[in-house]
C-alpha positions in Angstrom: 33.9 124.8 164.5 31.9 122.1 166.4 29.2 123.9 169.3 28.8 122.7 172.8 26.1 121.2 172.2 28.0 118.7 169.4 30.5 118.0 171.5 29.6 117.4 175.0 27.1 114.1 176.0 24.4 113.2 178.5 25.8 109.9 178.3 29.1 107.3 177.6 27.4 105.7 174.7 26.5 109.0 173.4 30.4 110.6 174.2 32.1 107.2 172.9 30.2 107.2 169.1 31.1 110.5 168.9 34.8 110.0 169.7 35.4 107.0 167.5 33.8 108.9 164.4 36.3 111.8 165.2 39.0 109.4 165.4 37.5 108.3 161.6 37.3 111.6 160.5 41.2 112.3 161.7 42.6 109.2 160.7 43.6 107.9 163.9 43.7 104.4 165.0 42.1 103.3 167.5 41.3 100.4 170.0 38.2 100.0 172.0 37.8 97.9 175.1 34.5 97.0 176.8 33.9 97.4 180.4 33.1 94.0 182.2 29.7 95.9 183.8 27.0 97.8 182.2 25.9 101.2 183.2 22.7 102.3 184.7 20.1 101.8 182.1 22.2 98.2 181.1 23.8 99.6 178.2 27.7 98.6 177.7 30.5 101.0 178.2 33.4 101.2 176.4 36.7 102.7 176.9 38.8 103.9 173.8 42.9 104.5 173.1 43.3 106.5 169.6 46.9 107.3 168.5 47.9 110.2 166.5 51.2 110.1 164.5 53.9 107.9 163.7 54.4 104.9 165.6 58.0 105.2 166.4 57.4 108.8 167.7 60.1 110.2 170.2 57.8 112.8 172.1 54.5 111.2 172.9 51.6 113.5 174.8 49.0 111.3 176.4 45.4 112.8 177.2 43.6 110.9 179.3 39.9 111.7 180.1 37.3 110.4 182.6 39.9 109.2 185.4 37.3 110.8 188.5 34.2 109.1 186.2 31.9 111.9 186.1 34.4 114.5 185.1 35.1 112.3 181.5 32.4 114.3 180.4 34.4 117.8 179.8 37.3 115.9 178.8 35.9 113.9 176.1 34.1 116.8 174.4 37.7 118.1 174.4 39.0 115.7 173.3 36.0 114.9 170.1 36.8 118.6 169.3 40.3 117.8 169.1 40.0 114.6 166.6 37.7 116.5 164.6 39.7 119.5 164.0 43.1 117.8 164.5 44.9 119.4 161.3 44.1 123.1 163.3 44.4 121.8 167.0 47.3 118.5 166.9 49.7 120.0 164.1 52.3 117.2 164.4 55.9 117.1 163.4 57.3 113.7 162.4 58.8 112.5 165.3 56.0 113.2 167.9 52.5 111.4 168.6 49.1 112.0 170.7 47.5 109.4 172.5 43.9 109.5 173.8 42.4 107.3 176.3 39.2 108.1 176.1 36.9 107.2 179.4 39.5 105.6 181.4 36.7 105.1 183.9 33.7 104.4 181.7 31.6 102.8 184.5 32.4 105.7 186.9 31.6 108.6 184.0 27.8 106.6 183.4 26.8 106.0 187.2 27.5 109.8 187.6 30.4 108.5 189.8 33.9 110.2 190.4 35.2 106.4 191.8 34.9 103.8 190.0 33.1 100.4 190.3 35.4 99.7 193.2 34.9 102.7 194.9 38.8 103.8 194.1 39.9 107.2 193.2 42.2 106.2 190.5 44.3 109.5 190.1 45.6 108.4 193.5 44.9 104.6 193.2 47.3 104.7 190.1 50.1 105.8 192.3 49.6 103.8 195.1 49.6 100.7 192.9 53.5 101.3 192.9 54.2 103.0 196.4 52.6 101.9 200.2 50.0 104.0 201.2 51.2 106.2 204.1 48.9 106.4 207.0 46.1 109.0 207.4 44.7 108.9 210.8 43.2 112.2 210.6 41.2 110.6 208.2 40.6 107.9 210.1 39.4 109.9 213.1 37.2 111.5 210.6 35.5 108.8 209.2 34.9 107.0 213.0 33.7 110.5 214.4 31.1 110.4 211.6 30.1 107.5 211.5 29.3 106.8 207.8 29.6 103.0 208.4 27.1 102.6 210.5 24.5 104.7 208.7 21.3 102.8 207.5 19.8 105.9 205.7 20.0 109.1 203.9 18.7 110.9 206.3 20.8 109.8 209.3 23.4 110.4 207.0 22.3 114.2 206.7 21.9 114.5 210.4 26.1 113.9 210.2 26.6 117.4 209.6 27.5 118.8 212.9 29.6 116.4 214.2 32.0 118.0 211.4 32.2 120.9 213.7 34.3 118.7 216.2 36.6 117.5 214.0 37.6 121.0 212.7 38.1 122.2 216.7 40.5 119.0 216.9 42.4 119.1 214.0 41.3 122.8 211.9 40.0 123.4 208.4 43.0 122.7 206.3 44.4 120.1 208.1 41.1 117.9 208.0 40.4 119.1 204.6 44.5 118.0 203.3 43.9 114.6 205.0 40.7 114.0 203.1 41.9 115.2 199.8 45.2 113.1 200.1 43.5 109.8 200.0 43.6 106.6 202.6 43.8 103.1 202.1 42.4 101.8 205.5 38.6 102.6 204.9 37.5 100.9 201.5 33.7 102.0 202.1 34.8 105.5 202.1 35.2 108.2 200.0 39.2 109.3 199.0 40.0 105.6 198.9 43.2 104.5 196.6 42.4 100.8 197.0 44.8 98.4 198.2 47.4 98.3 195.3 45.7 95.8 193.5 45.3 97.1 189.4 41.9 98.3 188.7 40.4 97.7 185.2 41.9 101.5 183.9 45.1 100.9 185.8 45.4 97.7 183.3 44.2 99.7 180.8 47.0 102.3 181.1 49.7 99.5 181.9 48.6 98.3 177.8 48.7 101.7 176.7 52.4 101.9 178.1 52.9 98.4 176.4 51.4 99.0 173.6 52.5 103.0 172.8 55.6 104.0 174.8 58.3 101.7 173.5 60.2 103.8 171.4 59.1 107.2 173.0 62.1 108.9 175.0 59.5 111.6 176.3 56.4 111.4 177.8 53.9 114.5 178.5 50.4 112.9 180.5 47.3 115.2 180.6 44.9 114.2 182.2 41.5 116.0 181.8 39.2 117.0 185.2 36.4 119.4 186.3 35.7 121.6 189.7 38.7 123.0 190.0 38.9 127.1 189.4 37.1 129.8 188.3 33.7 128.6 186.9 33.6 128.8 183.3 37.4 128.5 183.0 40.2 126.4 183.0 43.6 126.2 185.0 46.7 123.8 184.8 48.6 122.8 187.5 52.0 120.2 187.5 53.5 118.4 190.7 57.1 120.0 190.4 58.5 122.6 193.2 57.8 126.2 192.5 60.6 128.3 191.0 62.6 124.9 190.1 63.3 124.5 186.4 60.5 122.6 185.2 57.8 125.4 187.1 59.3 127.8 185.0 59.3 125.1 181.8 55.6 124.9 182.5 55.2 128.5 183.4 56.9 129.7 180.0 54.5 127.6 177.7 50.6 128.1 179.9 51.6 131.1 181.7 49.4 131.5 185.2 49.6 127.9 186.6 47.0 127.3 189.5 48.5 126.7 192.5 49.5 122.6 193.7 49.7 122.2 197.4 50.0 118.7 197.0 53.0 118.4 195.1 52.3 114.6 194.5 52.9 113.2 190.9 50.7 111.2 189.7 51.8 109.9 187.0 55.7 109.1 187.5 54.4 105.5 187.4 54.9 105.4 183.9 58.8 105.9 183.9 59.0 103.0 186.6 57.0 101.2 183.8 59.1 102.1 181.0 62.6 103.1 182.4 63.4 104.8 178.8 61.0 107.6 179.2 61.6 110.8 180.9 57.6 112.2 181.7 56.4 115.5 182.9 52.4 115.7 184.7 50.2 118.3 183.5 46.4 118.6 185.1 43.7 120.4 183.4 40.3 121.7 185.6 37.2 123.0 184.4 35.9 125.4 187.1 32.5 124.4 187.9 30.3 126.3 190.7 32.0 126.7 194.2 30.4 124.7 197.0 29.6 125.9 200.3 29.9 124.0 203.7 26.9 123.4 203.3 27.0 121.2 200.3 30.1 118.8 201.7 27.7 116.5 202.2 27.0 115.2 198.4 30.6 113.6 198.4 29.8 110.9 201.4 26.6 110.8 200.4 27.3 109.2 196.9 29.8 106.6 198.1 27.0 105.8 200.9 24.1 105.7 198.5 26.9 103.6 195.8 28.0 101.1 198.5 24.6 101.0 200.8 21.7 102.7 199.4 19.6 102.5 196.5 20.2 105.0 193.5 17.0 104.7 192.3 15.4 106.3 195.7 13.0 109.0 195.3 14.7 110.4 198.0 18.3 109.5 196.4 17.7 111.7 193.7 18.1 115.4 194.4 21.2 114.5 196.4 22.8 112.3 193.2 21.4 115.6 190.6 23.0 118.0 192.9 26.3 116.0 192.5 26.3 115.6 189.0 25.5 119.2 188.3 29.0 120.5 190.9 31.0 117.9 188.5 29.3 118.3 185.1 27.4 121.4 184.7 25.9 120.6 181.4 24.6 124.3 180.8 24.7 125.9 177.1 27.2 129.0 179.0 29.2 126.4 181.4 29.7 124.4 177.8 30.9 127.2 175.8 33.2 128.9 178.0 35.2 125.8 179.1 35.4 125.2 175.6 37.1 128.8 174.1 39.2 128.7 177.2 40.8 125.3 176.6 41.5 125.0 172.8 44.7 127.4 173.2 45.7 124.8 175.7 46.3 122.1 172.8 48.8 124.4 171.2 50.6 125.5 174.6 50.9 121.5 175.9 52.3 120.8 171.8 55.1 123.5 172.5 55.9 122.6 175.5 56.1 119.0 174.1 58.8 120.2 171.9 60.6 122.5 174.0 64.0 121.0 175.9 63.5 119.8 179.3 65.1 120.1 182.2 67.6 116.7 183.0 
């Protein structure tokens, strides 16, 4: 069986060579699409679709990896493991397929980004490409009270902190913290923004996939791969459906413990409004990384600030953008194995569940 240390990169070039020569070594095809931009040393990046199967397959499961950028990292070594040892890990029956996207957000996975070159969080960007945006104005209250736009440095942007204080008299914790989380589409130099409905590059990307792989699929299981979510060292799955209804239970019969999904918004219905043939199910894998503190909150403005305003190679820059990195991508010998040995027995459980009956 493959180590850590074979699977997981330091950089795209690095996780994209190794993905295409386990797509050789399974036999799958593949496509691979260059990024219009370079990353930071100039070196192209590439984004990959491999399919698994036949191609008239009725149940397809799409695994998708590197939507937040920096995250890819986790879900490409998962996904090398997986092409490399696909007769163990992707037993498939005759009727069903896998389909990898591999870096769907190449240029955010090699700036050490979760957006992407637009500064867009595509999990929610996707969505919003096909439903209006609802209005946010505790975000938007946020984002004036701290001024981020009219910050001309790093450290004024540190010396923010405080004023977080006021915003949690006026509106609590988990309200301000929901309203950040959910995304807005009024502040585009911000961070949480879902864009303005306009495709991105991956959105394209995954409108081709659905083109080019979904025609004659009835069923559609999306899994898309992400980190610092959960218990450190583990992984947890989460889907957007209503606890106790039929598909909870569906889920909770084939992974067991599901983590819990406040949100409740699914983010990949899209693709049955693309292909009105398909009946889909969402499934979200996390890699616990390290739990931040208050504290630390600071590293997710600061990147967008530094991306959009500042200058990444800063001295000053770089133990802020490190610090970020490391709460997204570990990249430690123990962080490596353990999120390994706890996923592979999720390849079998999202397979079953692929083949069970689904709720109507």
């Amino acid at each position: 069986m493959s180590g850590p240390d074979d699977l997981f990169s330091h950089t795209v070039p690095e996780a994209h060579a190794k993905f295409v020569a386990a797509c050789d070594v399974a036999g799958a095809t593949t496509r691979v699409i260059e990024h219009p931009l370079s990353g930071p040393d100039g070196e192209p990046l590439h984004a990959t679709v491999a399919r698994l199967g036949p191609d008239d397959a009725r149940d397809v499961m799409l695994v998708i990896s590197g939507t937040h950028g920096i995250e890819g990292y986790f879900g490409s070594a998962m996904q090398i493991d997986a092409m490399r040892r696909s007769r163990d890990l992707l037993p498939l029956d005759d009727h069903t397929a896998v389909v990898m996207v591999h870096l769907v957000n190449p240029w955010g996975t090699a700036w050490s980004s979760r957006e992407n070159e637009d500064n867009v969080e595509l999990l929610r960007g996707h969505h919003f490409c096909h439903h209006p945006v609802p209005p946010n104005p505790i975000f938007d209250d946020f984002h004036e009270t701290m001024g981020y736009g009219r910050i001309t440095s790093i450290d004024e942007l540190l010396a923010t902190r405080g004023r977080a204080i006021e915003l949690v008299k006026r509106h609590g914790l988990g309200s301000l913290m929901e309203a950040i989380a959910a995304g807005q589409g009024s502040q585009p130099d911000a961070i949480t923004w879902v864009g303005d409905g306009t495709p991105t590059w991956s959105k394209r990307l995954l409108d081709q996939v659905a083109a080019e792989h979904l025609g004659t699929a009835e069923r559609l299981l999306v899994w898309d791969l992400h980190t610092a979510v959960g218990p450190p060292g583990e992984t947890v799955v989460f889907h957007p459906y209503p606890p106790g209804s039929s598909d909870d239970e569906l889920f909770r019969a084939h992974f067991g413990e599901l983590w819990p999904n406040p949100e409740g918004l699914d983010f990949y219905a899209w693709f049955g409004e693309l292909c009105p043939h398909l009946t889909t199910r969402t499934l979200i894998c996390e890699a616990g990384t390290e739990q931040l503190g208050h504290d630390d909150q600071y590293i997710f403005p600061l990147d967008v600030w530094i991306k959009l305003h500042g200058d990444r190679t800063d001295p000053a820059a770089a133990p802020h953008l490190a610090r970020y990195r490391r709460f997204f991508y570990p990249e430690t010998d123990e962080w490596m194995s353990s999120v390994h040995a706890h996923f592979v027995p999720r390849w079998r459980h999202a397979l079953d569940l692929l083949a069970a009956p689904w709720p109507a």
